[in-house]
C-alpha positions as a printed NumPy array, in Angstrom:
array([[  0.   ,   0.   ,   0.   ],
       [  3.026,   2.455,   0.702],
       [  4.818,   1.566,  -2.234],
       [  1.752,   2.816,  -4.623],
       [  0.909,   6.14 ,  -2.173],
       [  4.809,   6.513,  -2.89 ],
       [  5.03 ,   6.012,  -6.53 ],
       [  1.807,   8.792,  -7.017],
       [  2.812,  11.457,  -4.759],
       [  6.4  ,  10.948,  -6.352],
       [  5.11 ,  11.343, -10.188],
       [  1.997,  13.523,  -9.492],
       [  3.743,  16.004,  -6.891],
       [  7.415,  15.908,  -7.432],
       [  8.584,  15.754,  -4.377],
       [ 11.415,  12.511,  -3.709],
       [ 10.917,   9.566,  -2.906],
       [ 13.022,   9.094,   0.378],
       [ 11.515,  11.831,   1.947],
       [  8.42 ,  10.438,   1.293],
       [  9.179,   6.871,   2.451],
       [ 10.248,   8.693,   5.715],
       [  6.737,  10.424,   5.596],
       [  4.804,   7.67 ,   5.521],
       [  6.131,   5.496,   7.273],
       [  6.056,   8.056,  10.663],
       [  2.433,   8.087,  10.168],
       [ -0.487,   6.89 ,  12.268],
       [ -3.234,   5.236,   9.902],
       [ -5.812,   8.491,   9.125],
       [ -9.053,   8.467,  11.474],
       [-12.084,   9.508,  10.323],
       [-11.948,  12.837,  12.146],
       [ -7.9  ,  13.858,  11.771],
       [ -8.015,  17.254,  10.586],
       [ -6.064,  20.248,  10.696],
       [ -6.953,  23.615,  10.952],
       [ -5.237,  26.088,   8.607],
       [ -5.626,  29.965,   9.523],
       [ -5.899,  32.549,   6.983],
       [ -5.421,  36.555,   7.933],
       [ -8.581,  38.2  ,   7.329],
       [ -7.815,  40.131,   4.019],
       [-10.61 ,  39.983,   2.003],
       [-12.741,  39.623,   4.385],
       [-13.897,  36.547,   5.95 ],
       [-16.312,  34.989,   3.158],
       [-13.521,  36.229,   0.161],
       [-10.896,  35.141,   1.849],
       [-11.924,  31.38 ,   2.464],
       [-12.723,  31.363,  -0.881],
       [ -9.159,  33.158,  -2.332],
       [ -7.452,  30.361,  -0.046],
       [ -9.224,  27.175,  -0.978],
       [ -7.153,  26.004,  -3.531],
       [ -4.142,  26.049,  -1.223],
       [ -6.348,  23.836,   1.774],
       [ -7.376,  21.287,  -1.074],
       [ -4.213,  20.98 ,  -2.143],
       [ -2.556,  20.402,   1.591],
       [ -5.365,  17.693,   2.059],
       [ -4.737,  15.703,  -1.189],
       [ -1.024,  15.75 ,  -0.234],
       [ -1.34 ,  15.305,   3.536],
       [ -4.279,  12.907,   3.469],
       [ -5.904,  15.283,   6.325],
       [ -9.014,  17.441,   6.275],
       [ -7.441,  20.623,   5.924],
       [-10.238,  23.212,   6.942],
       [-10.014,  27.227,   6.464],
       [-10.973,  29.419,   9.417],
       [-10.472,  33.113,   9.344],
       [-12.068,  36.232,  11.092],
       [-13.925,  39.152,  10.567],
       [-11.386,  42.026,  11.439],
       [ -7.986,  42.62 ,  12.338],
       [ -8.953,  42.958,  16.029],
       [-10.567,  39.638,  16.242],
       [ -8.406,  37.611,  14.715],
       [ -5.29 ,  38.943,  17.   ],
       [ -7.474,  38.417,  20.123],
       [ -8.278,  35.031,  18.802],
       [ -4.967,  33.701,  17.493],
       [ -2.318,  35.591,  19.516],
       [ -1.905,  32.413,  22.209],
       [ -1.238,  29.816,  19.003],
       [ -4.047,  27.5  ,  20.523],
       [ -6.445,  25.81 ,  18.619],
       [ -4.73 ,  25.533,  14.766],
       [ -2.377,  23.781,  13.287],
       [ -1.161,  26.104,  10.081],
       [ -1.347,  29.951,  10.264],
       [ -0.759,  32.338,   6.672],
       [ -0.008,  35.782,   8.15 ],
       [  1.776,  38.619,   7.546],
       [  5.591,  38.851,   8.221],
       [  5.208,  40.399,  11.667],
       [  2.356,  38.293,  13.304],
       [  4.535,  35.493,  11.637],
       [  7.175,  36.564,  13.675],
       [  5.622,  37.228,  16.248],
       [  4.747,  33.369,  16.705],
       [  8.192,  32.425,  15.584],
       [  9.715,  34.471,  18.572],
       [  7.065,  33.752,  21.324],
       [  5.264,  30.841,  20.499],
       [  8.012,  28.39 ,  18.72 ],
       [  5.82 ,  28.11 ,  16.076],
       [  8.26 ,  26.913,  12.583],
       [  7.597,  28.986,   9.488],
       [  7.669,  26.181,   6.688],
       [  7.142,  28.54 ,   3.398],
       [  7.523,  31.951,   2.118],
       [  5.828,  33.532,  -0.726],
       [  8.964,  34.622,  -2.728],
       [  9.598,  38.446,  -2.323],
       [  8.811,  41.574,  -0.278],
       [  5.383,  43.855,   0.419],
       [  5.607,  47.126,   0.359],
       [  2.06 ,  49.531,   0.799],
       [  0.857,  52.656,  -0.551],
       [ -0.73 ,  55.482,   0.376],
       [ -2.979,  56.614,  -2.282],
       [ -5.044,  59.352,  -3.437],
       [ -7.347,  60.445,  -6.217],
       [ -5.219,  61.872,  -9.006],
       [ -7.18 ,  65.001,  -8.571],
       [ -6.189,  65.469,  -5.155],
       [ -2.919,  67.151,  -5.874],
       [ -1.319,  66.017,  -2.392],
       [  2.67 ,  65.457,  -3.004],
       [  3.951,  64.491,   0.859],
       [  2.517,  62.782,   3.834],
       [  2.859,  65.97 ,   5.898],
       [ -0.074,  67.001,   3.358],
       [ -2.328,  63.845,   5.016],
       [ -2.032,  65.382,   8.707],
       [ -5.986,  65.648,  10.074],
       [ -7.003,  64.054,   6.705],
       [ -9.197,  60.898,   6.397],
       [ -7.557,  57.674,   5.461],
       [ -8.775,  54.126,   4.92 ],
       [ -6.531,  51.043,   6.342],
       [ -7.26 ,  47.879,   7.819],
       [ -7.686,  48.065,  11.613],
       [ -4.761,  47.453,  13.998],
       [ -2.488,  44.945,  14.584],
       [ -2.732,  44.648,  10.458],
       [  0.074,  45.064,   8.516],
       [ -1.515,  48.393,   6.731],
       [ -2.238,  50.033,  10.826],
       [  1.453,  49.249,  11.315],
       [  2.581,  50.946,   8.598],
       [  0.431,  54.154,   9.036],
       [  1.922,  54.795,  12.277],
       [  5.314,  54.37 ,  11.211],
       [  4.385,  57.321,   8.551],
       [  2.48 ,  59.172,  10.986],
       [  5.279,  59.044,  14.084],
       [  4.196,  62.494,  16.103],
       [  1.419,  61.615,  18.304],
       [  0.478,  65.265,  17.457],
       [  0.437,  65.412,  14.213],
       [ -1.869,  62.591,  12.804],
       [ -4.506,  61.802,  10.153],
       [ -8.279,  60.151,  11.206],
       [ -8.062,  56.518,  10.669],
       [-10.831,  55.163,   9.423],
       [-10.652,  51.262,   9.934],
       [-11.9  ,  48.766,   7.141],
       [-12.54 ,  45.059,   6.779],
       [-10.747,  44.366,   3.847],
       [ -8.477,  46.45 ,   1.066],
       [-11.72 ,  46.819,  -1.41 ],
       [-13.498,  48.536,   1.497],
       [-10.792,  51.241,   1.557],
       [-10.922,  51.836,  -2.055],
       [-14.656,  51.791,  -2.197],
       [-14.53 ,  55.089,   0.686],
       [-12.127,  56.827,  -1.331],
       [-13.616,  56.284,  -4.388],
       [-16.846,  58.119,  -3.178],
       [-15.252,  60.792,  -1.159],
       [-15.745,  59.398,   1.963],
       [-12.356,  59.221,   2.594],
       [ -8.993,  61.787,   1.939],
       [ -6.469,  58.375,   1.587],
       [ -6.267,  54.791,   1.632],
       [ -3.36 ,  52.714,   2.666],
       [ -3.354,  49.204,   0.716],
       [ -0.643,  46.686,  -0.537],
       [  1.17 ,  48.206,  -3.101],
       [  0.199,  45.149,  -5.958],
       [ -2.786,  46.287,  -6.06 ],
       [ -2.231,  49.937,  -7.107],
       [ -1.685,  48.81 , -10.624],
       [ -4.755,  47.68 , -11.376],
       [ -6.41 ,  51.17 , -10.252],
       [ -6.955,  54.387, -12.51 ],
       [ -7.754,  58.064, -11.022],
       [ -5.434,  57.289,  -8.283],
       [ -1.777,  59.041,  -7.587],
       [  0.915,  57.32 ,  -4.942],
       [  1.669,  59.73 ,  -2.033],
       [  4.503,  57.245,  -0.798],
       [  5.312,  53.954,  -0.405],
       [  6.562,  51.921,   2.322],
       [  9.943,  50.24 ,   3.262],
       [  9.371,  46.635,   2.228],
       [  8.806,  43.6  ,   4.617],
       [  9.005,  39.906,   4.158],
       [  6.246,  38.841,   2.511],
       [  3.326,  36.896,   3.577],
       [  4.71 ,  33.201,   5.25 ],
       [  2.589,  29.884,   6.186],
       [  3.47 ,  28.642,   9.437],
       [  2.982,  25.714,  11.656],
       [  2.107,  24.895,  15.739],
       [  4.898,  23.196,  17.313],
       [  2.64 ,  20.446,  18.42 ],
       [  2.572,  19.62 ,  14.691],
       [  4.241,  16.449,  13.826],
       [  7.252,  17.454,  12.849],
       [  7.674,  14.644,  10.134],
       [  4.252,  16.819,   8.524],
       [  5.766,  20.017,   8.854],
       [  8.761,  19.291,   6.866],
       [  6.395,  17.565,   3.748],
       [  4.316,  20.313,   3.91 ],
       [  7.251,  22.613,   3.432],
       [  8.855,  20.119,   0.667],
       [  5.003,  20.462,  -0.999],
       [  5.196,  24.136,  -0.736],
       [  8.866,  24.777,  -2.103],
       [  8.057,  22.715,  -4.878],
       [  4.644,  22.776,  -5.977],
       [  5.902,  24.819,  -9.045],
       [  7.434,  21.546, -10.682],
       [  3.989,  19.733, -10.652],
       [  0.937,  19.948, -12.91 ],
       [ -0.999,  19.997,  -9.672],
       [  0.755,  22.524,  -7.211],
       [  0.977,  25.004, -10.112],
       [ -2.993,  25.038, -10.66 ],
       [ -2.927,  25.696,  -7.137],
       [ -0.379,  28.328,  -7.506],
       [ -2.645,  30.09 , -10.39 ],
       [ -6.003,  29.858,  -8.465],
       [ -4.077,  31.341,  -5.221],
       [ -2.055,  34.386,  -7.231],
       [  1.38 ,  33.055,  -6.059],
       [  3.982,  32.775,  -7.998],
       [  5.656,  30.092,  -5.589],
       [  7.167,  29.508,  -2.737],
       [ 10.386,  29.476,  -0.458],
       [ 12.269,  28.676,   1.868],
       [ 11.78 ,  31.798,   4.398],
       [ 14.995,  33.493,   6.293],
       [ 13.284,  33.364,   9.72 ],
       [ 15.511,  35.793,  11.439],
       [ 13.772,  38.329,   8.795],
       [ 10.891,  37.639,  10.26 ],
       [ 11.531,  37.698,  13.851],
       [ 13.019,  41.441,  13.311],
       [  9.174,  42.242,  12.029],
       [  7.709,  41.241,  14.717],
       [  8.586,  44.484,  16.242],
       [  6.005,  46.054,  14.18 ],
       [  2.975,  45.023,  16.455],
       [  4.17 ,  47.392,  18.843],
       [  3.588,  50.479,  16.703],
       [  0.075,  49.237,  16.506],
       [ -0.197,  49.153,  20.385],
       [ -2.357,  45.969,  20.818],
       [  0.944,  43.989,  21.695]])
């Protein structure tokens, strides 16, 4: 039986053949109920964002064998409150400093990297005519709520506790746009990728770049299944079926993360002040 799970996994997925002897043969028959629960940042939005991230659960079940479920949260706010103590899931995809955050505190292992850096913008309508931040002070501006990634940045722009713009928190990226695209709004801070599919919008400034966004796994995760996850991850690109997954996702890959990077931006949760 483990020689023909070998010999598919090995042709469909790529991924050799001793590693996945040693895989296998670590492994507990599956129950009925063994699943795992994989945690997804609340981006979209809750109902957007399971559905974004499905491909990549599907494709961790069919090469795990487990039930990999999605569970995500309606804000920023939430989701910290409900994930900061790294109880009750098994895989996390987060930003770089909530990712290093767990790395640092919880001893959780990040396994995979999507392959670059994030920056964000700060954008305006083109009509606006605003050339610095300084321009932004007591203005309106759209971000994600705190501990996000976007919050984080913000304050980093906007250092002088007396000199500071009116944040209005969103759920997701597409709610920011939507309040500056009817007024309701000065500014909106969003990952800069998505600026170039806008029109009627100038870039104030963008941010220093971070470590992009990382998939990470509870230590009480066998670690046998944490390293052929990661082996799955690194590389899905040289298989039919991890580079569907890929395409359906909007990753290019991914890789082998430097984690000391990340543990350096975990410092960023304190400029949000919920650490």
């Amino acid at each position: 039986m483990h020689s023909t799970i070998l010999k598919f996994l090995h042709h469909r997925l790529g991924i050799p053949l001793i590693f996945l002897a040693t895989f296998l043969l670590t492994q507990s028959p599956l129950k009925a109920d063994d699943s795992l629960t994989l945690v997804i940042q609340p981006v979209y939005g809750m109902e957007k964002t399971h559905e974004a991230f499905q491909p990549l659960a599907s494709y961790l079940s069919r090469i795990t064998g487990k039930n990999i479920k999605i569970k995500t949260y309606p804000n920023f706010i939430v989701y910290w409150n409900e994930t900061r103590d790294g109880q009750g899931y098994d895989l996390i995809l987060d930003a770089a400093h909530f990712t290093g955050y767990r790395a640092k505190e919880l001893n959780f292992e990040i396994l995979a990297k999507v392959p670059g850096t994030v920056s964000y913008s700060v954008i305006v309508p083109d009509s606006a005519m605003v050339i610095g931040i300084d321009e932004l002070v007591g203005k309106k501006i759209a971000t994600l709520g705190p501990p996000s990634m976007g919050a984080a940045k913000v304050s980093l722009l906007f250092n002088n506790p007396l000199r500071q713009p009116f944040i209005y928190e969103t759920e997701n990226s597409e709610k920011a746009l939507e309040l500056l695209f009817t007024d309701e709004v000065d500014a909106a801070i969003i990952p800069t990728p998505l600026v170039g599919a806008l029109t009627g919008v100038a870039v104030v400034t963008t941010t220093d770049p971070t470590q992009h966004i990382a998939l990470s796994a509870s230590p009480v995760l066998d670690a046998n299944l944490r390293q052929f996850i990661r082996d799955a991850l690194i590389h899905a690109n040289s298989t039919q079926d991890g580079r569907k997954m890929l395409s359906e996702i909007g990753f290019s890959g991914f890789e082998i993360p430097d984690t000391e990077k990340y543990v350096m931006a975990a410092d960023l949760i304190h400029s949000t002040g919920l650490d």
